[in-house]
C-alpha positions as CSV (number, residue, x, y, z in Angstrom):
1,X,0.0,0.0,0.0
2,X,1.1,3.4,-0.9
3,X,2.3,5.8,2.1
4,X,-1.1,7.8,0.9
5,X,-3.4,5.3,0.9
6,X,-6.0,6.2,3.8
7,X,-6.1,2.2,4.4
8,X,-2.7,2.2,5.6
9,X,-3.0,5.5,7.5
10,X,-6.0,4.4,8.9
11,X,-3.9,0.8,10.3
12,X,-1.1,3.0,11.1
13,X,-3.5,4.9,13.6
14,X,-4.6,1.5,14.9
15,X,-1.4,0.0,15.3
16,X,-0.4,3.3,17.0
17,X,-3.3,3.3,19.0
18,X,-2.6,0.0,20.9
19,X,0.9,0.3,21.1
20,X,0.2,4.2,23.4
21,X,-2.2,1.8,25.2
22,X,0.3,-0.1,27.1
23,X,-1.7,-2.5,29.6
24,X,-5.1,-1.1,28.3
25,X,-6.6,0.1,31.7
26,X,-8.8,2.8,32.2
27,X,-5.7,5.4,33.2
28,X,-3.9,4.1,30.2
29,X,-6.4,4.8,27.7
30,X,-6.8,8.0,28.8
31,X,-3.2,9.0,28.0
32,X,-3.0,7.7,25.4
33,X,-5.8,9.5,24.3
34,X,-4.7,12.5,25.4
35,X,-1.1,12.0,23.7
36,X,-2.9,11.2,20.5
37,X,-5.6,14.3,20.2
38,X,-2.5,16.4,19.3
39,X,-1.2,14.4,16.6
40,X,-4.4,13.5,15.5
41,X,-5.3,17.1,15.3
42,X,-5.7,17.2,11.2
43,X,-7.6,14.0,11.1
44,X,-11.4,15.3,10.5
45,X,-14.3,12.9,12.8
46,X,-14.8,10.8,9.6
47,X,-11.2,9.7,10.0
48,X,-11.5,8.8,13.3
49,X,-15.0,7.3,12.7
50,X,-13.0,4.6,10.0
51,X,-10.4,4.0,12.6
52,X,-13.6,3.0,15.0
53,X,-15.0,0.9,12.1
54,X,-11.8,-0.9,11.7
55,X,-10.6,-1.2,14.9
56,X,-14.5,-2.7,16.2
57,X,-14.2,-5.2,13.3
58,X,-11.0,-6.7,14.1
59,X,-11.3,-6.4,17.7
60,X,-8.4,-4.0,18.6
61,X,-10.3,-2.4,21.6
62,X,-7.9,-0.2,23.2
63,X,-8.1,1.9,19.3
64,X,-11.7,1.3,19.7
65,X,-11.5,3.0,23.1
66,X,-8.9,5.2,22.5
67,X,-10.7,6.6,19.1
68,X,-13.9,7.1,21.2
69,X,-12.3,9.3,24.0
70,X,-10.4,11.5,21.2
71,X,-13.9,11.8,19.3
72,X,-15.3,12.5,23.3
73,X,-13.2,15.6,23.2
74,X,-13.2,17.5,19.7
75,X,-15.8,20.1,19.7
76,X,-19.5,19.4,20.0
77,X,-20.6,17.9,16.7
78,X,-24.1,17.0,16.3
79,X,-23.0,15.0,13.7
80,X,-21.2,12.4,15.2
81,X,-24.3,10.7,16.1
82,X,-26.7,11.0,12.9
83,X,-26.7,8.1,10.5
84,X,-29.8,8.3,9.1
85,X,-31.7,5.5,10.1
86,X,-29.6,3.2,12.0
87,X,-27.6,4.3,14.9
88,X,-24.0,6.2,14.1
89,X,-20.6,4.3,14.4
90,X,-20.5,6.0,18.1
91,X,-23.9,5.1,19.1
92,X,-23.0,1.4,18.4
93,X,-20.3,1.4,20.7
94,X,-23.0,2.1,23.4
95,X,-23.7,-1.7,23.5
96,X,-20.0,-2.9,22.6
97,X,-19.1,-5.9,24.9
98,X,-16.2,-4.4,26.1
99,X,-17.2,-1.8,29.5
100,X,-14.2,0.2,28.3
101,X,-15.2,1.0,25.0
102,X,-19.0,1.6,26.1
103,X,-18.2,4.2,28.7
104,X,-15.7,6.3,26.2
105,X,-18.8,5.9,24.2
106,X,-21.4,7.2,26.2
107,X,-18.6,10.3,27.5
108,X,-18.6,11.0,23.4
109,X,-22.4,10.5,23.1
110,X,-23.3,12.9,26.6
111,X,-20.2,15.5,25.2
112,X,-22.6,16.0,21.5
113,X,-26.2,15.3,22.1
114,X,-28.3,18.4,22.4
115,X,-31.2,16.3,22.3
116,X,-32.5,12.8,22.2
117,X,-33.5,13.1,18.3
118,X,-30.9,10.3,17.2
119,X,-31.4,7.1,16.4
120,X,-30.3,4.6,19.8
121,X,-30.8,7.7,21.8
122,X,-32.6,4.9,24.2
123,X,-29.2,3.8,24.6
124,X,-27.7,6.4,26.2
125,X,-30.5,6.3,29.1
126,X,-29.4,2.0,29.1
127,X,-26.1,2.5,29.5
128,X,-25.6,5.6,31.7
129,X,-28.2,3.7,34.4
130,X,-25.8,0.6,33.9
131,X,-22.3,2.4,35.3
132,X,-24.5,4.2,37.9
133,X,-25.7,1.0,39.6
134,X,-22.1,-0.3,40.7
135,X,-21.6,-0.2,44.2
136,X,-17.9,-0.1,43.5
137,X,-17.6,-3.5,44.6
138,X,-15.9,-6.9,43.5
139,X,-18.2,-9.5,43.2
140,X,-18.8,-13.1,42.2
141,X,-22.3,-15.0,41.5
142,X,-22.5,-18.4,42.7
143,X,-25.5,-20.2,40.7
144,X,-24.4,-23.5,42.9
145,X,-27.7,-25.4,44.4
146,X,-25.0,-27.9,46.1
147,X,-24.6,-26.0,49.3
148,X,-21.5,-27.5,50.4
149,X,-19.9,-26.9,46.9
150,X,-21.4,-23.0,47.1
151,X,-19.3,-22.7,50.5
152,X,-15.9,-24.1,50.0
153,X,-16.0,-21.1,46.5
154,X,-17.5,-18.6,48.3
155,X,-15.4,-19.5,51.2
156,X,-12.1,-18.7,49.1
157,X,-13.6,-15.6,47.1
158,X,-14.7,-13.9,50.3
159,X,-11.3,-14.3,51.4
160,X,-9.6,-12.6,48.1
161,X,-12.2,-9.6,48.7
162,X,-14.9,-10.6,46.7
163,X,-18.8,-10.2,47.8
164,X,-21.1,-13.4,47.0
165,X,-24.3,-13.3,45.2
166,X,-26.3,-16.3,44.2
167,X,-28.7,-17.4,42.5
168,X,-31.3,-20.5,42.3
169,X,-32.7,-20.2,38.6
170,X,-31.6,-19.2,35.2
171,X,-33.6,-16.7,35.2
172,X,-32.0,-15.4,38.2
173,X,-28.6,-15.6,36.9
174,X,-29.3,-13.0,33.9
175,X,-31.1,-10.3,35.8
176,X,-28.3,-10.3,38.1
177,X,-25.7,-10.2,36.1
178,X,-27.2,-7.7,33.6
179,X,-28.3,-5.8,36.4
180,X,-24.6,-4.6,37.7
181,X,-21.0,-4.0,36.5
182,X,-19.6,-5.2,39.3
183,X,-20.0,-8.6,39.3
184,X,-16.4,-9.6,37.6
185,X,-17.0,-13.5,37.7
186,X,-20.1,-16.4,37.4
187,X,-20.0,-19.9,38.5
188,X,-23.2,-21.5,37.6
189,X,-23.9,-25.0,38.1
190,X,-25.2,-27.7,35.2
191,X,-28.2,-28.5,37.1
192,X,-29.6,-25.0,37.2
193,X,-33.1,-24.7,35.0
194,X,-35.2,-22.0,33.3
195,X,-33.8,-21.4,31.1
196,X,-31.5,-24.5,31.1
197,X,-27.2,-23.9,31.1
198,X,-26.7,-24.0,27.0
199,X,-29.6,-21.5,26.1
200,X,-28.9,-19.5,29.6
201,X,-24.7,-18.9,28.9
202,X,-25.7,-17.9,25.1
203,X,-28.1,-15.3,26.6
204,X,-25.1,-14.0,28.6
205,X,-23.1,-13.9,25.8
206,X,-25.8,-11.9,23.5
207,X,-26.4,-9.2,26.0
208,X,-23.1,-6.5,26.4
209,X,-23.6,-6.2,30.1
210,X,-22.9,-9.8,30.8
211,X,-20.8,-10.7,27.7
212,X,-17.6,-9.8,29.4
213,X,-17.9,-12.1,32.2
214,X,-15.6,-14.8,32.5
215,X,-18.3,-18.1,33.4
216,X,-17.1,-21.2,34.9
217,X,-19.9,-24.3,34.3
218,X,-19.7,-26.6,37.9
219,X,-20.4,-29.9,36.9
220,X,-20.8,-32.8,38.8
221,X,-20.1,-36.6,37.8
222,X,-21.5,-37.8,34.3
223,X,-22.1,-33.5,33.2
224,X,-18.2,-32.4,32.5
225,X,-18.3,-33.8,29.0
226,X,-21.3,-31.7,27.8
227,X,-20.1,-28.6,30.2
228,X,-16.5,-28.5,28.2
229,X,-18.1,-29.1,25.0
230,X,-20.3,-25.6,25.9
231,X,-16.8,-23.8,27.5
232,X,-15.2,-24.6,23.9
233,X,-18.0,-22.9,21.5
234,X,-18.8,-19.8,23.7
235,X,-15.9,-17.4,24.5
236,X,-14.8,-16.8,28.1
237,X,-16.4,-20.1,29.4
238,X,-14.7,-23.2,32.0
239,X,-15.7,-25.9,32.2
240,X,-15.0,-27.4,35.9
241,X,-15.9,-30.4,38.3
242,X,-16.9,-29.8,41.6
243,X,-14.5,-28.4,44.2
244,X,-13.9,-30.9,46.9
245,X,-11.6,-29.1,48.5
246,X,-10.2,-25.6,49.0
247,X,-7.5,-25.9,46.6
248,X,-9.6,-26.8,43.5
249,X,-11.8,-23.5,43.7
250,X,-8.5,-21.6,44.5
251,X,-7.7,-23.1,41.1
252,X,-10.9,-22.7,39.4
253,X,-11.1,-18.8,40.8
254,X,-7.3,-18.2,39.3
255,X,-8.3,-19.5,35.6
256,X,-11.7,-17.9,35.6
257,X,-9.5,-15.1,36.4
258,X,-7.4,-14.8,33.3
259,X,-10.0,-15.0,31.2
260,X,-10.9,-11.2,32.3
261,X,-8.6,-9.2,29.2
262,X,-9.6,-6.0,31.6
263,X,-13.1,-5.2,30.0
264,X,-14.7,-5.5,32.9
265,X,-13.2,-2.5,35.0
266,X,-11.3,-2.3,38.6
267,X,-14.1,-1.9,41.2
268,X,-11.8,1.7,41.7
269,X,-12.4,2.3,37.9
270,X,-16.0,1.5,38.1
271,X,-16.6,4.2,40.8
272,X,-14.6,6.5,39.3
273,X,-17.2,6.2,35.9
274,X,-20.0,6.7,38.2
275,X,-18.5,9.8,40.1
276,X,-17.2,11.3,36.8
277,X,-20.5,10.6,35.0
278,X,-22.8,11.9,37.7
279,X,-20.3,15.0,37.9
280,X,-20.7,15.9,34.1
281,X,-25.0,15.2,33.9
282,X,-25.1,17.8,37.2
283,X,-22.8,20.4,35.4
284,X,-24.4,19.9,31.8
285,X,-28.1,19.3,33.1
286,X,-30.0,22.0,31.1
287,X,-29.0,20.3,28.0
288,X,-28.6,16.8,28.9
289,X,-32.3,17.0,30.3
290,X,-33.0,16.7,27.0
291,X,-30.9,13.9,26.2
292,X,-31.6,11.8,29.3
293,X,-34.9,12.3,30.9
294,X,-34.3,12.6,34.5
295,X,-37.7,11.0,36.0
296,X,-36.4,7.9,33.9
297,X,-33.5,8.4,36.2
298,X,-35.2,8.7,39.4
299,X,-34.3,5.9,40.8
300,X,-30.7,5.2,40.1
301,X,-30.2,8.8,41.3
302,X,-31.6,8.3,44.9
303,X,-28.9,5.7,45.7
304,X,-26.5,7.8,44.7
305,X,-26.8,9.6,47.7
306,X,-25.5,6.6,49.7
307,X,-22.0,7.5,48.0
308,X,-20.3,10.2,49.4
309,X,-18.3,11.2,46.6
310,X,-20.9,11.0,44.2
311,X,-23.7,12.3,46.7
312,X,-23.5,16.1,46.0
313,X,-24.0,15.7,42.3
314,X,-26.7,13.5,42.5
315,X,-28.6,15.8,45.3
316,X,-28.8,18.6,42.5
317,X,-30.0,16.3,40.2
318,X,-32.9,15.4,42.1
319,X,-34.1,18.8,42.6
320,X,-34.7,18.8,38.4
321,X,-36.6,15.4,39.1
322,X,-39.9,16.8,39.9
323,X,-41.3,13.8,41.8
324,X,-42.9,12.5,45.4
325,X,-39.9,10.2,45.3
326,X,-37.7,12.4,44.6
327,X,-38.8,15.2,47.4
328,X,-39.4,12.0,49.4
329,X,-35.5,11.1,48.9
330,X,-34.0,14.6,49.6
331,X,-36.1,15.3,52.8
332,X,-35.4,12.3,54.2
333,X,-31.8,12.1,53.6
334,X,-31.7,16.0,55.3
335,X,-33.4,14.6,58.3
336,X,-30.8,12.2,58.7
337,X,-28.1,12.8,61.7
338,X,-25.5,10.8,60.9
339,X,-25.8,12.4,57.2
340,X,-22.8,15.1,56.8
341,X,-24.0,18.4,57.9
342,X,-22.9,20.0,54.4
343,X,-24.7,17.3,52.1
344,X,-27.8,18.2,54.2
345,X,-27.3,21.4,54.0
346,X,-27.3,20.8,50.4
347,X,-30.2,18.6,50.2
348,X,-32.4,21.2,51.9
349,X,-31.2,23.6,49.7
350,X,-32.2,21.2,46.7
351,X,-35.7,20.3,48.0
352,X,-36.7,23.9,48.0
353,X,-35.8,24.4,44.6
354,X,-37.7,21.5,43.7
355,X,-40.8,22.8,45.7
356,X,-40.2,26.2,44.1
357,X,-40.6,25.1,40.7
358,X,-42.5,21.9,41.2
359,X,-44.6,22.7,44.6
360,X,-44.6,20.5,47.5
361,X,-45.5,17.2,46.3
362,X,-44.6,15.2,50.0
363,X,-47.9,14.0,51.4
364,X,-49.6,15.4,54.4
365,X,-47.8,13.1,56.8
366,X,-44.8,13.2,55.7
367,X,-44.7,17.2,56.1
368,X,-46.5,16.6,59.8
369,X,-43.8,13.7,60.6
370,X,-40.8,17.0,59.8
371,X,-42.7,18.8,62.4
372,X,-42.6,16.2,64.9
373,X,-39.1,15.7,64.8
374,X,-38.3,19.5,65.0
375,X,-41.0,19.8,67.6
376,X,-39.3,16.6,69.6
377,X,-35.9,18.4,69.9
378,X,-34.6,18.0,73.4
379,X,-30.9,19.5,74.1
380,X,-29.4,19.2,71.1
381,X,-26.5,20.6,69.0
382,X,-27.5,23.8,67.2
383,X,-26.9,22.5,63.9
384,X,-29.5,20.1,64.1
385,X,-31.8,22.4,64.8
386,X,-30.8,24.4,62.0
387,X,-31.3,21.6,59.9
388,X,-34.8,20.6,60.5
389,X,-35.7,24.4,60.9
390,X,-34.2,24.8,57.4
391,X,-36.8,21.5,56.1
392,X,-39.7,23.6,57.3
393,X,-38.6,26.6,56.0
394,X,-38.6,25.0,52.4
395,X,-41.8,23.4,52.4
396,X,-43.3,26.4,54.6
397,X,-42.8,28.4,51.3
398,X,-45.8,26.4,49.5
399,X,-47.6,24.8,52.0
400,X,-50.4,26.3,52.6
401,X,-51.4,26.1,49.3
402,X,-50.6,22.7,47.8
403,X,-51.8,20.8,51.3
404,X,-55.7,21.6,52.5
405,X,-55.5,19.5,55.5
406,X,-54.4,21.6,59.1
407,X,-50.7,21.7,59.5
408,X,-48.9,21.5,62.7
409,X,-47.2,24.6,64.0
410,X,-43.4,25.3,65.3
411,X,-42.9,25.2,68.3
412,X,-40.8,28.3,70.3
């Protein structure tokens, strides 16, 4: 191929793009993303767009990932997500298997919407509710009816800092592992039903949330033939007999293991997402409102607050929610005493500028309940006081006219 030809330049990007990778961890990416804006400078988004293509096809993720997070930062183009009917090059990536790729995607996707008038705009909603929901934790399902076989694994994995899940059903198995990033490995037994192993590990394997996982089948006598002959047609699959003794699931934990390529995240990385994600919705919420509907969010967004890092972000975002549950959630979590005195602060502060533009939409006992715990004050430190004083100044701003029933009064 001639020096000219945009194939070559387009592998020579590729090739460059791994190699400024290094080990292909989140940190990495990001350097080399940043190292490669600059001399990427004169490529134009279509450019990059065929290094995405290319790159996707042949599964060189770290260009995949490293593309997205240069596209992420080039000036807002609207364009970047059109194609017409089907959903754009970058709105793909949304629902790529690996969790590296997705999330540069979804930072390139939240860094051009202006609205959700794109095709796979749904997606954006999916996936930014997906990194939310880690608890920036490790852990490990156990699908294992044997109990004695579920303790001596989850015996060992507690051990290397993992938290155990399990599951009794099939169905089970795929809402919780499409429910969370943070579940890093899967042991499922041969013996579990509905839907049965073979159909259950292809499900996995079809969905982007639980492709990634490394799965390890447990079979017992007269199964491992048929469990190895599933490990060798689906990717990232074991095949193992039971563990009857510690050693063998020390083993079986170490290769399930190095099946993981790094897709899935560090439970440090995953938090990180979540922090950094909920950081740029709150800073960018007039126009990502219209990208990603915040009642859709309501939920994900209340146990936020049980983060403190992420906590302040997502107090400001429920104040644009406009919802019982979401009034519900920031009066409650002021009330709290053992709740930081400056995220309260900022919670009152968020619940009546959700009253002001939404009214009060608490019900009559729960604004009576705020009374009674001002009212029930013995001796205690002023700043409580303040606190609870500042509730009923917030929803003392509306009161009288969203609630008919008789309010209780302050008392001196």
């Amino acid at each position: 191929m001639a020096p000219e030809d945009p194939a070559a330049e387009i592998w020579a990007a590729i090739a460059e793009a791994e190699l400024a990778a290094g080990a292909g961890r989140l940190a990495d990416l990001r350097a080399a993303a940043m190292k490669l804006a600059s001399q990427w400078a004169d490529k134009p988004a279509s450019r990059l767009i065929q290094i995405l293509l290319l790159a996707n096809q042949m599964g060189f993720t770290s260009a995949s990932a490293v593309s997205l997070a240069v596209l992420a930062e080039r000036a807002g183009d609207k364009l970047l997500l059109l194609n017409h009917v089907d959903p754009s090059p970058v709105v793909q990536c949304l629902r790529h298997p690996d969790r590296r790729v997705r999330y540069f995607a979804l930072s390139a996707t939240l860094g051009h919407a202006q609205d959700n008038n794109f095709a796979g705009a749904s997606w954006t909603l999916e996936a930014l509710s997906y990194f939310l929901s880690t608890e920036g934790k490790a852990r490990i399902l156990l699908a294992i009816p044997n109990t004695e076989d579920a303790m001596r694994i989850a015996g060992y994995v507690i051990e290397q800092g993992y938290e155990v899940e399990t599951a009794r059903s099939g169905r089970e198995v795929f809402r919780l592992l499409t429910s969370s990033p943070d579940f890093e490995l899967a042991f499922i037994d041969m013996g579990i039903e509905d839907p049965p192993v073979e159909l259950l590990v292809q499900q996995l394997r079809g969905d982007c949330r639980a492709a990634p996982i490394p799965i390890g089948l447990v079979a017992r006598a007269g199964l491992l033939d048929r469990a190895s002959t599933i490990a060798a047609r689906i990717p990232r699959v074991r095949a193992f007999s039971r563990p009857h003794e510690a050693s063998s699931a020390r083993w079986q934990l170490e290769e399930l293991r190095r099946l993981d390529n790094g897709s899935l995240l560090t439970a440090q990385e995953r938090s990180q997402i979540a922090t950094e994600l909920l950081s740029t919705l709150a800073s960018e919420v007039d126009r990502l409102s219209r990208v990603v509907p915040l009642a859709r969010l309501e939920s994900v967004l209340m146990t936020q607050l049980l983060y403190p890092e992420r906590a302040p972000a997502a107090i400001s975002l429920l104040a644009r929610v406009g919802t019982h549950g979401a009034q519900t959630a920031l009066v409650q979590h002021a009330s709290r005493p053992n709740w930081p005195p400056e995220l309260r602060r900022q919670a009152v502060q968020a619940l009546a500028q959700s009253i002001s533009c939404y009214g009060v939409l608490l019900t009559t006992k729960q604004i009576e309940r705020q009374y009674d715990l001002y009212n029930q004050l013995g001796p205690i430190a002023p700043v409580e006081r303040e606190l609870l004083g500042a509730i009923l100044d917030a929803l003392e701003q509306h009161v009288a006219a969203e609630v008919p029933a008789p309010l209780s009064s302050r008392l001196p």
